[in-house]
KENUSE-373260 format. One record per residue: chain; z, y, x of N, C-alpha, C, O in turn. Coordinates in nm, 4 decimals. Layout:
<rs>
chaine/n.pz/n.py/n.px/ca.pz/ca.py/ca.px/c.pz/c.py/c.px/o.pz/o.py/o.px
A/Z/Y/X/Z/Y/X/Z/Y/X/Z/Y/X
...
</rs>
This chain:
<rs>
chaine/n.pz/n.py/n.px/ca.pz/ca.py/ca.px/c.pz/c.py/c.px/o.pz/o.py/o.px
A/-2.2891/-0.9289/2.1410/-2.3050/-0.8069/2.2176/-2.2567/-0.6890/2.1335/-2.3242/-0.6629/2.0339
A/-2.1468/-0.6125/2.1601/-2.1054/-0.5306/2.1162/-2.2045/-0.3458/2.1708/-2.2425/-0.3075/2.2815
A/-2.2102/-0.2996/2.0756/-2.2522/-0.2167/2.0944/-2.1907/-0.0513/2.0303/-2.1365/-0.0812/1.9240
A/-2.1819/0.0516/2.0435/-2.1386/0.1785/2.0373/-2.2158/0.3070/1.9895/-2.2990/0.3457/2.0715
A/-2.2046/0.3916/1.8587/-2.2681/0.4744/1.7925/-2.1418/0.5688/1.8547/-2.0279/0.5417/1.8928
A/-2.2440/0.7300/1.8425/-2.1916/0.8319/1.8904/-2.0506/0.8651/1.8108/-1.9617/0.9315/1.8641
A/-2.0388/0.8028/1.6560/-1.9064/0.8205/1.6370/-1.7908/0.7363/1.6166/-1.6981/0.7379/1.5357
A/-1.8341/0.6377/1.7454/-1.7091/0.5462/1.7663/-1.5595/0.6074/1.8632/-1.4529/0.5512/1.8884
A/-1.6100/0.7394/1.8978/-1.5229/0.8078/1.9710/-1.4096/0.8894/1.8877/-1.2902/0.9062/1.9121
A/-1.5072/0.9423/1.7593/-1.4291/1.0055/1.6954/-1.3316/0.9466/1.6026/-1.2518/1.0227/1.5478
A/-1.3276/0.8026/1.5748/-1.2964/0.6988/1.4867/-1.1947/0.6419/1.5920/-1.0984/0.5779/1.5497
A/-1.2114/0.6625/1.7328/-1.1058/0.5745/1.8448/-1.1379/0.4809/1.8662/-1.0742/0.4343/1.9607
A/-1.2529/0.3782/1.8054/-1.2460/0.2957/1.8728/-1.2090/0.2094/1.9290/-1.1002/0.2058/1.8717
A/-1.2020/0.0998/2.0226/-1.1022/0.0488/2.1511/-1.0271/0.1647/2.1896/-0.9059/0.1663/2.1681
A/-1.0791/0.2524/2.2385/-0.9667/0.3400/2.3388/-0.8585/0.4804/2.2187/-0.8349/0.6012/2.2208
A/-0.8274/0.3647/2.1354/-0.7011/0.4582/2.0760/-0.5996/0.4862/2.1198/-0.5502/0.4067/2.1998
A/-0.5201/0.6207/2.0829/-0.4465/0.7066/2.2102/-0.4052/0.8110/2.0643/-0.4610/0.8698/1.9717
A/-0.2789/0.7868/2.1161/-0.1890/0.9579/2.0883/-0.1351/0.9407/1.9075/-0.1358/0.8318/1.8500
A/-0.1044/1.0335/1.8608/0.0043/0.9869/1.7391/-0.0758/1.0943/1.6149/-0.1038/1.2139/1.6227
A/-0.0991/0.9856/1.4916/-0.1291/1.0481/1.4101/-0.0041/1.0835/1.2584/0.0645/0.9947/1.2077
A/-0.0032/1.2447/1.2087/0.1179/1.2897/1.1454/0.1061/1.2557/1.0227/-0.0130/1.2845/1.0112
A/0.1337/1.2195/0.9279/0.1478/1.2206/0.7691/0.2540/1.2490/0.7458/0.3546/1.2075/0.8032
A/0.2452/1.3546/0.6224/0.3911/1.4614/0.5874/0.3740/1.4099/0.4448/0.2694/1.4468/0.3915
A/0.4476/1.3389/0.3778/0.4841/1.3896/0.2336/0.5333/1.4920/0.1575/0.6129/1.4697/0.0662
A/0.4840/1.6326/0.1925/0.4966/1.7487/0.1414/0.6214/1.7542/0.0321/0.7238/1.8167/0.0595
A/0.6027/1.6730/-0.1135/0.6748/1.6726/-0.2340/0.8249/1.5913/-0.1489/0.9432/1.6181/-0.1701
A/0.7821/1.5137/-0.0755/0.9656/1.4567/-0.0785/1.0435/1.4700/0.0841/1.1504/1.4316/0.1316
A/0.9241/1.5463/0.1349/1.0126/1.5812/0.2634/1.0233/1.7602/0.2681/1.1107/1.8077/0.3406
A/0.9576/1.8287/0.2111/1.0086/1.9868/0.1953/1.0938/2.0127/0.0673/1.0379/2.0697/-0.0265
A/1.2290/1.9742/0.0552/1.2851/2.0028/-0.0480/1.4101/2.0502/-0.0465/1.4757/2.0173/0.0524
A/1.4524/2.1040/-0.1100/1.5711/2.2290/-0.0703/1.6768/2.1768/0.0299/1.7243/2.2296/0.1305
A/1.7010/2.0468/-0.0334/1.8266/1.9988/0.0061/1.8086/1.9124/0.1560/1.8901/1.8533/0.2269
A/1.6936/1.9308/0.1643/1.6863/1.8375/0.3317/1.7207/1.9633/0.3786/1.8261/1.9712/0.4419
A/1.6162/2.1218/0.3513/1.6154/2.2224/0.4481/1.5174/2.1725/0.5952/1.5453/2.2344/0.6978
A/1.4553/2.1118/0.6009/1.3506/2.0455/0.6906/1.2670/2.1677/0.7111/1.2417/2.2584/0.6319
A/1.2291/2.1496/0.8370/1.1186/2.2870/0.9058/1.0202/2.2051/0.9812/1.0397/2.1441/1.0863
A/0.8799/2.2158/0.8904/0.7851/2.1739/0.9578/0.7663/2.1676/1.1361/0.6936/2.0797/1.1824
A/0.8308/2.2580/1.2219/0.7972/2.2395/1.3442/0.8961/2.1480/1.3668/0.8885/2.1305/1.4884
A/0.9881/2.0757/1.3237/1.0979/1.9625/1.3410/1.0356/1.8570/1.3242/1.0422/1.7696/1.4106
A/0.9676/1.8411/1.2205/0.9117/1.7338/1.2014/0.7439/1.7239/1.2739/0.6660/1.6497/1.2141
A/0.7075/1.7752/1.3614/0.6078/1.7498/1.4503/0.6673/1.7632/1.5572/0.6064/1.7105/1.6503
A/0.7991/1.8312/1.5959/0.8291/1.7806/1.7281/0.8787/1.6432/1.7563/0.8896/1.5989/1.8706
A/0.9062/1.5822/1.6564/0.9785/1.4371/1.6211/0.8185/1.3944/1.6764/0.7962/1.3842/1.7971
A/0.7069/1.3702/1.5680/0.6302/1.3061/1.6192/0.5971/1.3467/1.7417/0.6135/1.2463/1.8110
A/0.5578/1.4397/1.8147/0.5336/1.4781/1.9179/0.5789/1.4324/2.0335/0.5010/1.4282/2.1287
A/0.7346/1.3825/2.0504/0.7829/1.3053/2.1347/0.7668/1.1887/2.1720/0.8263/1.1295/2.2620
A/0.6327/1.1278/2.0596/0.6022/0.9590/2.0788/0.4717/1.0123/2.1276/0.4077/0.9137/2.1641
A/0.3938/1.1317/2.1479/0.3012/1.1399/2.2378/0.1685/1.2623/2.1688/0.1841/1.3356/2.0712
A/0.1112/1.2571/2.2090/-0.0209/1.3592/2.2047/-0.0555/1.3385/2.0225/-0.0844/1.2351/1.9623
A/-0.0382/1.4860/1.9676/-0.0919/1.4467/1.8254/-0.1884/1.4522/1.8093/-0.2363/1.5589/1.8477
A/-0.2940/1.3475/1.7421/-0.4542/1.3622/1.7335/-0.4776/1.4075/1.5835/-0.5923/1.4128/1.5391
A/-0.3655/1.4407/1.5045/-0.3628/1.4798/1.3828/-0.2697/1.5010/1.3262/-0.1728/1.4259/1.3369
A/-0.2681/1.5911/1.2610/-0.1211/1.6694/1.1474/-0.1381/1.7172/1.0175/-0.1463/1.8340/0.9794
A/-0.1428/1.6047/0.9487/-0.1723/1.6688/0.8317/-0.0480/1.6390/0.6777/-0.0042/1.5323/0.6346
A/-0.0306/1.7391/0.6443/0.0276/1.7657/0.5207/0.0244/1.7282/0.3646/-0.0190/1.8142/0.2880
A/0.0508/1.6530/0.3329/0.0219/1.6151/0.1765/0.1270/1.6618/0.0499/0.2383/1.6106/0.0376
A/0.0703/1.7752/-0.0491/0.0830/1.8484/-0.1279/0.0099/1.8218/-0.2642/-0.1112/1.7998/-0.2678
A/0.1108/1.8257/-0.4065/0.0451/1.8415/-0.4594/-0.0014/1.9690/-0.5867/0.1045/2.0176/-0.6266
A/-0.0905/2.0177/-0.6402/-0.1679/2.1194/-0.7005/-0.0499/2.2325/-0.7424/-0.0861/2.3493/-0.7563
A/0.0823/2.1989/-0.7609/0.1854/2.2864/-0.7776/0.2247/2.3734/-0.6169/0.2815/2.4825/-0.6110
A/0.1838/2.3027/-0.5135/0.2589/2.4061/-0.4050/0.1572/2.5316/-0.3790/0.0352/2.5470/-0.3738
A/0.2889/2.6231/-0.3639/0.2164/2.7495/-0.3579/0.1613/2.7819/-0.2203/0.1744/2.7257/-0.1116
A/0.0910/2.8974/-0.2620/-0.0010/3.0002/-0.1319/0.0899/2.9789/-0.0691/0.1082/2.8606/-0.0404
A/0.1609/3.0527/-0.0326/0.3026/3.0830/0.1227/0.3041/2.9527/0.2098/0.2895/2.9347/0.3307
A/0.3303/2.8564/0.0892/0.3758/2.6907/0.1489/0.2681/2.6758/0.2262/0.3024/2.6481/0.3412
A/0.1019/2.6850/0.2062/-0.0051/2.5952/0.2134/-0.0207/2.7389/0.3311/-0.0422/2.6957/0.4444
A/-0.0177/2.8132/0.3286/-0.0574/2.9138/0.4241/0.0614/2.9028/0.5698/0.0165/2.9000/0.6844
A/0.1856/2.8984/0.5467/0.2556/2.8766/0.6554/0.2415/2.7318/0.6909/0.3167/2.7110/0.7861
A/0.1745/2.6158/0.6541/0.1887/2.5024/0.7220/0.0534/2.4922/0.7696/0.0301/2.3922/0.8374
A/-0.0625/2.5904/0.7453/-0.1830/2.5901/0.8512/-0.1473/2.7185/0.9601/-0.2453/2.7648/1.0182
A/-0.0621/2.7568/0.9800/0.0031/2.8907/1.0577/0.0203/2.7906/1.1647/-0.0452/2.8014/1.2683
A/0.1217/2.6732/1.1432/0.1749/2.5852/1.2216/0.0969/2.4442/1.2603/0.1565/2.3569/1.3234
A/0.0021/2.4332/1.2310/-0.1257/2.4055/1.2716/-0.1656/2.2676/1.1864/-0.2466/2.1895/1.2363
A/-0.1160/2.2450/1.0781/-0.1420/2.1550/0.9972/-0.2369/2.1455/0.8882/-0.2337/2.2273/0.7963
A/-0.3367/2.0337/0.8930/-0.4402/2.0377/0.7875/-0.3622/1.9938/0.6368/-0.2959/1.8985/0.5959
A/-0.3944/2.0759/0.6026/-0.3280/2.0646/0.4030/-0.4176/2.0170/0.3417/-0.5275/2.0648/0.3136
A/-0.3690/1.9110/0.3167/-0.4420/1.8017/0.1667/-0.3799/1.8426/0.0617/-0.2577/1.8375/0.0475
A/-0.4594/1.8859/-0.0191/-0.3691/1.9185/-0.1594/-0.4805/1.8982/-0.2517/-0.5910/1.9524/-0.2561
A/-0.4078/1.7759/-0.3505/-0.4610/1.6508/-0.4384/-0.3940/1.6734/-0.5829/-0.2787/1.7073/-0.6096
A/-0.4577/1.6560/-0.6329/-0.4327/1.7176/-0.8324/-0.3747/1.5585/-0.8791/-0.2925/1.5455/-0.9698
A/-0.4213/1.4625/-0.8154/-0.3362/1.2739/-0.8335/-0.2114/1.3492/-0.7178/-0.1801/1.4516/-0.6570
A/-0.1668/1.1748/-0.7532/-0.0793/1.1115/-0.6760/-0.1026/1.1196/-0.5242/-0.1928/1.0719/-0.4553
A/0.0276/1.2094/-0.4851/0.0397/1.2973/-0.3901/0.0211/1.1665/-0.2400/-0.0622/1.1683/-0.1495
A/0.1520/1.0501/-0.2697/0.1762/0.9041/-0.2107/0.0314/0.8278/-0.2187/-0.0210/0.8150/-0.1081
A/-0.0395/0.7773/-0.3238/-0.1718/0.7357/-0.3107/-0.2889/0.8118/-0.1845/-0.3457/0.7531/-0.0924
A/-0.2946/0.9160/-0.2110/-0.4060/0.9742/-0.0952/-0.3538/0.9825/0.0003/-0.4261/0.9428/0.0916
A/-0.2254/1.0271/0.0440/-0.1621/0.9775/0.2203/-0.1844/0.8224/0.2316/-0.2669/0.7620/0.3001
A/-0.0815/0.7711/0.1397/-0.0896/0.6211/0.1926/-0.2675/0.5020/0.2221/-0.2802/0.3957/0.2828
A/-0.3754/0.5912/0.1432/-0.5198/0.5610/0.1636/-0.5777/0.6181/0.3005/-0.6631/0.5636/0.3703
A/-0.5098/0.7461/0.3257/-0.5745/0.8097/0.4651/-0.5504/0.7465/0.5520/-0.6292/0.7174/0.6420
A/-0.3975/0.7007/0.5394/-0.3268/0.6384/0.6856/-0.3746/0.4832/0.6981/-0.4115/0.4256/0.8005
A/-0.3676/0.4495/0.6123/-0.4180/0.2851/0.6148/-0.5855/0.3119/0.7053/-0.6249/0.2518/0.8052
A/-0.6580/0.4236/0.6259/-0.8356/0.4092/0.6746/-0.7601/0.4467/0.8345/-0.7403/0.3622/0.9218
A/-0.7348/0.5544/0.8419/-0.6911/0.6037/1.0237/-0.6167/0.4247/1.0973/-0.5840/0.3985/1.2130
A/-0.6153/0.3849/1.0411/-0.4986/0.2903/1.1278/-0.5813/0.1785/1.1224/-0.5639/0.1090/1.2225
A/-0.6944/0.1168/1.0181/-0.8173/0.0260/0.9917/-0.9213/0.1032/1.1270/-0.9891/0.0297/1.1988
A/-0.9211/0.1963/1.1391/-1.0470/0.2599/1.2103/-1.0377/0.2555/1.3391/-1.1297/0.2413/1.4196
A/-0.8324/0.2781/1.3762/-0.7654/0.2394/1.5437/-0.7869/0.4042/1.5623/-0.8601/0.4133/1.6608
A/-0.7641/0.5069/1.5250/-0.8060/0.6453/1.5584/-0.6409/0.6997/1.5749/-0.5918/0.8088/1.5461
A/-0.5834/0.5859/1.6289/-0.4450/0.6874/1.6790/-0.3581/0.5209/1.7625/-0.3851/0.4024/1.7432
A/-0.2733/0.5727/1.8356/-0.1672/0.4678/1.9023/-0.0418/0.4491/1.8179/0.0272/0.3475/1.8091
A/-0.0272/0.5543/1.7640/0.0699/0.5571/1.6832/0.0506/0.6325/1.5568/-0.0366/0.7190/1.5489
A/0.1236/0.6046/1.4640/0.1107/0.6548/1.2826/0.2330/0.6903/1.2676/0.3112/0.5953/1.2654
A/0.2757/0.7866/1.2570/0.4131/0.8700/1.2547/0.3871/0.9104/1.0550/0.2786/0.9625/1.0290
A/0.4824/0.8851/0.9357/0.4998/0.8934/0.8342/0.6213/1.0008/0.8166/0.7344/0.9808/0.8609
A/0.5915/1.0882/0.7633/0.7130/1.1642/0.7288/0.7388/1.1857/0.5447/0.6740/1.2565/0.4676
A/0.8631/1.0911/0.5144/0.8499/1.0602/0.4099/1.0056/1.0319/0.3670/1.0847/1.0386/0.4611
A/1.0685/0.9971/0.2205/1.1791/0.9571/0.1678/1.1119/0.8327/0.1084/1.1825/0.7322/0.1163
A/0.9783/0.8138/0.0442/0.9446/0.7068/-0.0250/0.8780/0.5822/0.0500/0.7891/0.5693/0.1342
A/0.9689/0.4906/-0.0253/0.9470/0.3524/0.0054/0.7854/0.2677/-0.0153/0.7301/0.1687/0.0325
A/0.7577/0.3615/-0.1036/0.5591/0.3266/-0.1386/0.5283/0.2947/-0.0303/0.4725/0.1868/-0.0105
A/0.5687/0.4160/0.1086/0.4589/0.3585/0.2576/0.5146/0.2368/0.3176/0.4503/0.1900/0.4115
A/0.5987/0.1896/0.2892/0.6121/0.0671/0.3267/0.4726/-0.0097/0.3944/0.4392/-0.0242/0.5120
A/0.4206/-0.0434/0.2917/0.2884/-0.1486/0.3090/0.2299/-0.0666/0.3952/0.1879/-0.1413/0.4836
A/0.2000/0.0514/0.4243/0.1408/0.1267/0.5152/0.1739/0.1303/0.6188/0.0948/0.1910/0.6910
A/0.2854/0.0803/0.6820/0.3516/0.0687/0.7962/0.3461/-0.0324/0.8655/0.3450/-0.0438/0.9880
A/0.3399/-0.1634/0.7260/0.3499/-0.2484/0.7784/0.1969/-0.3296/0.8228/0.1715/-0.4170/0.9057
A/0.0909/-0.2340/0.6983/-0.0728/-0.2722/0.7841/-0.0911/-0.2265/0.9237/-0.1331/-0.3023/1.0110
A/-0.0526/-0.0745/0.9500/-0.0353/-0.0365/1.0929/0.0235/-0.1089/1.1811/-0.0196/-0.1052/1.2964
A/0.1386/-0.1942/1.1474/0.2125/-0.2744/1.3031/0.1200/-0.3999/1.2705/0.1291/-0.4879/1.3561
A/0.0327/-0.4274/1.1649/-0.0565/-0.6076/1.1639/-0.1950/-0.5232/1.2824/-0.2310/-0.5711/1.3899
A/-0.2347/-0.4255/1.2356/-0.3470/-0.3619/1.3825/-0.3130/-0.3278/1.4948/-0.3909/-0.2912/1.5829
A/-0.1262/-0.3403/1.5093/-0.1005/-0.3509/1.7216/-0.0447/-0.1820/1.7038/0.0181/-0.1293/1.7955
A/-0.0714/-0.1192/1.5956/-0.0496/0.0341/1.5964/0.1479/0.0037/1.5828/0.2181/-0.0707/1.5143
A/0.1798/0.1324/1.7139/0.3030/0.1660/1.7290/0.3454/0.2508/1.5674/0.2541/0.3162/1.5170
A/0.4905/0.2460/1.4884/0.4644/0.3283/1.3861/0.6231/0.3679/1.3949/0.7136/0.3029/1.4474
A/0.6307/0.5169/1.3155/0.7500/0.5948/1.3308/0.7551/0.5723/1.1937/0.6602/0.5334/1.1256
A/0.9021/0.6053/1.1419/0.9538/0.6598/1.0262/1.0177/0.8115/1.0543/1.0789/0.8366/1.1582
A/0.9965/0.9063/0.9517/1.0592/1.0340/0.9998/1.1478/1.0484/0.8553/1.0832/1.0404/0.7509
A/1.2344/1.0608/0.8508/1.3455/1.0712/0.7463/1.3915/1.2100/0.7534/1.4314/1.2781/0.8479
A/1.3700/1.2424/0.5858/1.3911/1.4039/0.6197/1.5295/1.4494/0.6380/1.5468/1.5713/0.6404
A/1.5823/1.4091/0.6449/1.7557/1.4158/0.6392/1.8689/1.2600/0.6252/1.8065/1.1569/0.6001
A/2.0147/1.2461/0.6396/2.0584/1.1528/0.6450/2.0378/1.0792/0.4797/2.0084/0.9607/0.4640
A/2.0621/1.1848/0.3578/2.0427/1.1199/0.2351/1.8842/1.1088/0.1777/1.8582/1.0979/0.0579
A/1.7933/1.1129/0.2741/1.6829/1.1264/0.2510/1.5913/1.0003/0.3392/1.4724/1.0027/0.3710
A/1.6977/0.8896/0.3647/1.6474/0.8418/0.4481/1.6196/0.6909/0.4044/1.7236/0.6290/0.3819
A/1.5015/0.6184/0.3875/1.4770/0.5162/0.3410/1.5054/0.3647/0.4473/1.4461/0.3575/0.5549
A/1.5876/0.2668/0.4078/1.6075/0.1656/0.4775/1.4878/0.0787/0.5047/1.4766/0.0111/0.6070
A/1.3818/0.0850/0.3894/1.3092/0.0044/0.3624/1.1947/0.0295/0.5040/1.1387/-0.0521/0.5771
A/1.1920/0.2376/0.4987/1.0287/0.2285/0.5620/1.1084/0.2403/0.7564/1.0354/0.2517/0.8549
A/1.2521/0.2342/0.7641/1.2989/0.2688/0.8966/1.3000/0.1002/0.9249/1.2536/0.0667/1.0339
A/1.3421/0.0075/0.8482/1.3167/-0.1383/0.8939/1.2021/-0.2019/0.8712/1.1945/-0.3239/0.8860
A/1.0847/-0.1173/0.8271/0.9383/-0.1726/0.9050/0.9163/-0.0913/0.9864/0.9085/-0.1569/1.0902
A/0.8908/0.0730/1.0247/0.8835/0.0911/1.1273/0.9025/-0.0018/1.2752/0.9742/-0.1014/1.2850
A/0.8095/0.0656/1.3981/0.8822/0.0681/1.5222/0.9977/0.1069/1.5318/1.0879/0.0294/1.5635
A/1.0252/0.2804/1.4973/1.0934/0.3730/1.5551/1.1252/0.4301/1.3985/1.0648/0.3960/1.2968
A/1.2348/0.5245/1.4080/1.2367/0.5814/1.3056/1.3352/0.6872/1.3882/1.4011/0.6729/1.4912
A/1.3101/0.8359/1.2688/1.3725/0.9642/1.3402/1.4423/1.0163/1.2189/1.3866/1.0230/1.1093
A/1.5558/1.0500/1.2394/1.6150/1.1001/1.0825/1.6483/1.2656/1.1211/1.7332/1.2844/1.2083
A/1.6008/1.3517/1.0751/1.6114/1.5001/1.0832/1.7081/1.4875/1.0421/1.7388/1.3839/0.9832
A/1.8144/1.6172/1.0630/1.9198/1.6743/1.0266/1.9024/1.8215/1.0499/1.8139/1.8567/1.1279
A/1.9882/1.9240/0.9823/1.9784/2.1029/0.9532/1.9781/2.1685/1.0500/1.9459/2.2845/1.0758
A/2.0331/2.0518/1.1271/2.0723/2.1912/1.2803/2.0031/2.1404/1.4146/2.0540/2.1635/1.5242
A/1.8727/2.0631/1.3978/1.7462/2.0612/1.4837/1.7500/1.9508/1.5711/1.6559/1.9092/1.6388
A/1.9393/1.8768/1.5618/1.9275/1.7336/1.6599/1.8368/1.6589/1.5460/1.7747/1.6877/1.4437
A/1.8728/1.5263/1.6404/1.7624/1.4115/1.5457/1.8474/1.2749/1.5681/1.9099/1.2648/1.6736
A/1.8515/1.1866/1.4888/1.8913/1.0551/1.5066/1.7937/0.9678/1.4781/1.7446/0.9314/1.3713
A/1.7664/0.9308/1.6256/1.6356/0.8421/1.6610/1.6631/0.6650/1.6577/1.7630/0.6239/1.7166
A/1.5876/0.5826/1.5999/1.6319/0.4431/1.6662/1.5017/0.3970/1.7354/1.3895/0.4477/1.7370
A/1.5516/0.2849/1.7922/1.4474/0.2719/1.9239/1.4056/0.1425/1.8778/1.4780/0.1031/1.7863
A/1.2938/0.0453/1.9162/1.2110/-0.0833/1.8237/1.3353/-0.2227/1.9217/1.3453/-0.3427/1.8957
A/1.4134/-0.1371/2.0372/1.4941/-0.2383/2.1135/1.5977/-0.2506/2.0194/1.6674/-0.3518/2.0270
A/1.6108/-0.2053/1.9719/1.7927/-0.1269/1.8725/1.8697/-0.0684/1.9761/1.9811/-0.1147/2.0008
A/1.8254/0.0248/2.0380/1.9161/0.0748/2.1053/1.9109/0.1999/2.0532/1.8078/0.2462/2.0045
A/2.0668/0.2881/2.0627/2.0338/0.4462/2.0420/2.0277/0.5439/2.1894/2.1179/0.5406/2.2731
A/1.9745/0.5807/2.1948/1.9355/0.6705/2.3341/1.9918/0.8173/2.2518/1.9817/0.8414/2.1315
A/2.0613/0.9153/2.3736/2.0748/0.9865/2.2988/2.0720/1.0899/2.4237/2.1309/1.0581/2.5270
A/1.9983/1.2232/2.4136/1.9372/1.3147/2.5034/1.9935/1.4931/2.4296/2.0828/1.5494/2.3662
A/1.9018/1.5076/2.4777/1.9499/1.6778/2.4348/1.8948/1.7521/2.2837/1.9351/1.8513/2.2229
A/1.7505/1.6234/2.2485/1.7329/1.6670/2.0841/1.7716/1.5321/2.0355/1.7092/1.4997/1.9344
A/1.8567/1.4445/2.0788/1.9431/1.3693/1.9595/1.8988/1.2261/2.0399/1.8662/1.2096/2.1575
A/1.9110/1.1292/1.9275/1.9075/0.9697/2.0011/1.8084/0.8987/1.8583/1.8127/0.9212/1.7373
A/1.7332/0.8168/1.9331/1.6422/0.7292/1.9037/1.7055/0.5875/1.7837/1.8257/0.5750/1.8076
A/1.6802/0.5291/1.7187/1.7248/0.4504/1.6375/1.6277/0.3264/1.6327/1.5697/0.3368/1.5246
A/1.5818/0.2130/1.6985/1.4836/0.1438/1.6750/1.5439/0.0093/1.5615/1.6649/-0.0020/1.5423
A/1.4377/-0.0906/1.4901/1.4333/-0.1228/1.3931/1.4931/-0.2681/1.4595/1.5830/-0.3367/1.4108
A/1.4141/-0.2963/1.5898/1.4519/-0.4367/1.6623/1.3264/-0.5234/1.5827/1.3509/-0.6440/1.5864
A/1.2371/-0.5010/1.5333/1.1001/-0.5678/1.5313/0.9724/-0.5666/1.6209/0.8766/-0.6439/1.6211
A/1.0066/-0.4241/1.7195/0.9085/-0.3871/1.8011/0.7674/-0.4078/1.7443/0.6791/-0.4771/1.7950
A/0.7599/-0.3300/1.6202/0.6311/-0.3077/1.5760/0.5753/-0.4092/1.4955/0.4632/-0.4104/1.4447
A/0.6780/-0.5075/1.4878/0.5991/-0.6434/1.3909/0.6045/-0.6276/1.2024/0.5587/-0.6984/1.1127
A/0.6804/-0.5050/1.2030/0.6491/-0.4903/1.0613/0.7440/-0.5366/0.9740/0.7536/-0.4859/0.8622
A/0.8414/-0.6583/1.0226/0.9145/-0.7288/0.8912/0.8457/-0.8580/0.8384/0.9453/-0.8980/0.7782
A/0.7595/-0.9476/0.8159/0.7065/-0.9912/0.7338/0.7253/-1.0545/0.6038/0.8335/-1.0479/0.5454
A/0.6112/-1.1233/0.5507/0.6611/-1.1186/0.4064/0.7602/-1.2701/0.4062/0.8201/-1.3046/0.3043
</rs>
C-alpha cells in the first residue's frame, strides 16, 4: 500500500511534469561563446514548462553576473568547491526524486555525462545545451535525448532523439537517435 506525505508534491512524485535548468556558469558564460542567459532558457523552455532554473557559479563570479542572472529569474548557486560536482549532485537528487519530465544541462563538460545518463535509466527526457558550435560536447549530445547548440545570433541547432533535424524560425532540433536510452555501458 503506497501511501503520500504532504511533500511528495513538491519532490514530483509520480506526477512529474515540465523541465528542470542546470547552467554551468564557468563553461557556458565565456567570452567566446557570447551566450545570453535568456537563450539558453528559451532553448530549455521549448521542451516545456520550467519547474526550475538554476545557475552554477563559482566564488570568483562577480555582483553584476549573480545580480543580472536573478534579474532573469534564475536561482544562483555559488559554491567555493567544484563548480561540476554540486550541479552534477543536484541534478542526479532532482532526477532520483522524478521532480521534473525533463533535465535540460547547459554545459561544454563531459563530467555530466553520467548525469544524463542516470536521468534517461529514471524514464527522464534529457537535453544537452551546447554553448556554441566549438563549445559543444559529442559525448553529453550522444547521451542526451535532444541536444541544442547556441550560436551568436539567437538561431539554435537542435537534434531531435529520432535523428531528425527540424528546422523552424529559432533554428532545427538535432536528436541523438537513442530516444532517451542514454548510450549504455
Amino acid at each position: 500500500m503506497e501511501t503520500s506525505s504532504p511533500g511528495d508534491a513538491e519532490r514530483g512524485g509520480s506526477e512529474r511534469a515540465g523541465v528542470a535548468l542546470f547552467v554551468d556558469g564557468p563553461n557556458v558564460l565565456r567570452e567566446e561563446f557570447d551566450v545570453d542567459l535568456d537563450d539558453v532558457r528559451e532553448a530549455a523552455a521549448a521542451e516545456g514548462r520550467l519547474v526550475t532554473t538554476r545557475l552554477y557559479l563559482d566564488e570568483h563570479a562577480t555582483p553584476g553576473l549573480i545580480q543580472a542572472a536573478e534579474a532573469r529569474g534564475f536561482e544562483v548557486v555559488v559554491t567555493s568547491g567544484d563548480v561540476d560536482v554540486k550541479l552534477a549532485v543536484d541534478a542526479a537528487r532532482f532526477a532520483a526524486e522524478e521532480r521534473m519530465a525533463t533535465l535540460a544541462i547547459a554545459s561544454r563538460d563531459t563530467d555530466f555525462k553520467p548525469v544524463l545518463e542516470t536521468a534517461n535509466g529514471y524514464g527522464i527526457r534529457t537535453l544537452a545545451i551546447a554553448p556554441g558550435e566549438f563549445g559543444r560536447s559529442d559525448a553529453l549530445r550522444n547521451a542526451a535525448s535532444d541536444s541544442v547548440t547556441l550560436d551568436g545570433d539567437l538561431s539554435e541547432t537542435v537534434e531531435r532523439a529520432d535523428g531528425s533535424n527540424g528546422s523552424d524560425e529559432e533554428g532545427g532540433r538535432e536528436g541523438n537517435g537513442n530516444g532517451g536510452a542514454g548510450g549504455g555501458e
